[in-house]
N, C-alpha and C positions, 0 to 999 in steps of 0.2 A: 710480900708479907712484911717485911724490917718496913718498908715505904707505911703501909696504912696501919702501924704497930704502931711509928712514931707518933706519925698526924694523931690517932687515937689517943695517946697519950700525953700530946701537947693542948690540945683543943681544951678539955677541960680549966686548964690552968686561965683562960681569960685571954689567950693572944686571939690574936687577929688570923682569920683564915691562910689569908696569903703570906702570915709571916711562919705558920703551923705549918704548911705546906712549903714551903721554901728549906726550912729545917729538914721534914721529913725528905724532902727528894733530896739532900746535901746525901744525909745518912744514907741515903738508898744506896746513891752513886759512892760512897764511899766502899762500902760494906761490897755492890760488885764488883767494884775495880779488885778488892780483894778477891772474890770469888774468882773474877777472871784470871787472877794473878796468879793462883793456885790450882784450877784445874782445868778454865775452858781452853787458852791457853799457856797449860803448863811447858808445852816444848820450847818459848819464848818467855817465860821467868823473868822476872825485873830482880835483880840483887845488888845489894850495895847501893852504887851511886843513881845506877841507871832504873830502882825503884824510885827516888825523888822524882827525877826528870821524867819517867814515865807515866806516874802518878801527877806530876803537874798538867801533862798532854793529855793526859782521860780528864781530868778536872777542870781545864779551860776547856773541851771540846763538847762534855756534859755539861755546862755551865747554859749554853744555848740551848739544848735541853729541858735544863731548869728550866730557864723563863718563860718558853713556850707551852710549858706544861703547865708552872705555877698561874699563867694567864688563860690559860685552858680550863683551868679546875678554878677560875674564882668568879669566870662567867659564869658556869656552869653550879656551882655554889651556892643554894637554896635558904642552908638552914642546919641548923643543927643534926636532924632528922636526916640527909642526904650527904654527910661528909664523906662517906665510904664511895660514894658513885661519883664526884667531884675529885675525889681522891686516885681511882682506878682510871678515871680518864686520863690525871694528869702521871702517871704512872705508864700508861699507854703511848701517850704522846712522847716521854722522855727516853721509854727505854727503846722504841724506834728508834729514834732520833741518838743514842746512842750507840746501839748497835751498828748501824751503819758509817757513821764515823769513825768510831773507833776499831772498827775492825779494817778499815780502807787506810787508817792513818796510824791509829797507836800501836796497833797489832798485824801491822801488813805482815806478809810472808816477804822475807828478806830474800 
């Protein structure tokens, strides 16, 4: 939802697909790293220092995410009319593709 909240709310303003989409999936992955931070895993907490440092490892590792996503959704990318389905693809591709990263890497079980 925060993913096709942004796009929705940047598209109008005159940007560029891919640049609407690139904002939105930043925010996305921000907004879960939060989430995850706080309850999917809450028993593994980033605090202090080791929030920067683990917040950089979800951000370079959702970064590859992005791009696969943001070039998933500009193929796919019709027109004004079809932003939400260009949107939810690349939404699909990223949060895969973060999921399984960051749960192998940023949020192993110690």
């Amino acid at each position: 939802m925060v993913h096709l909240s942004v796009l929705h709310a940047l598209l109008p303003h005159g940007l560029p697909f891919a640049v609407a989409q690139t904002a939105a999936m930043f925010t996305a992955m921000a907004f879960n790293s939060m989430l995850n931070n706080t309850f999917t895993y809450r028993d593994q907490r980033w605090h202090g220092w080791r929030f920067v440092t683990g917040f950089a490892m979800f951000a370079a590792l959702c970064s590859f995410g992005v791009v696969a996503g943001v070039g998933v959704s500009t193929l796919l990318y019709t027109g004004p009319s079809r932003w939400w389905a260009a949107g939810l693809a690349a939404a699909a591709v990223g949060s895969a593709w973060n999921y399984i990263t960051n749960s192998a890497i940023t949020w192993r079980v110690r």
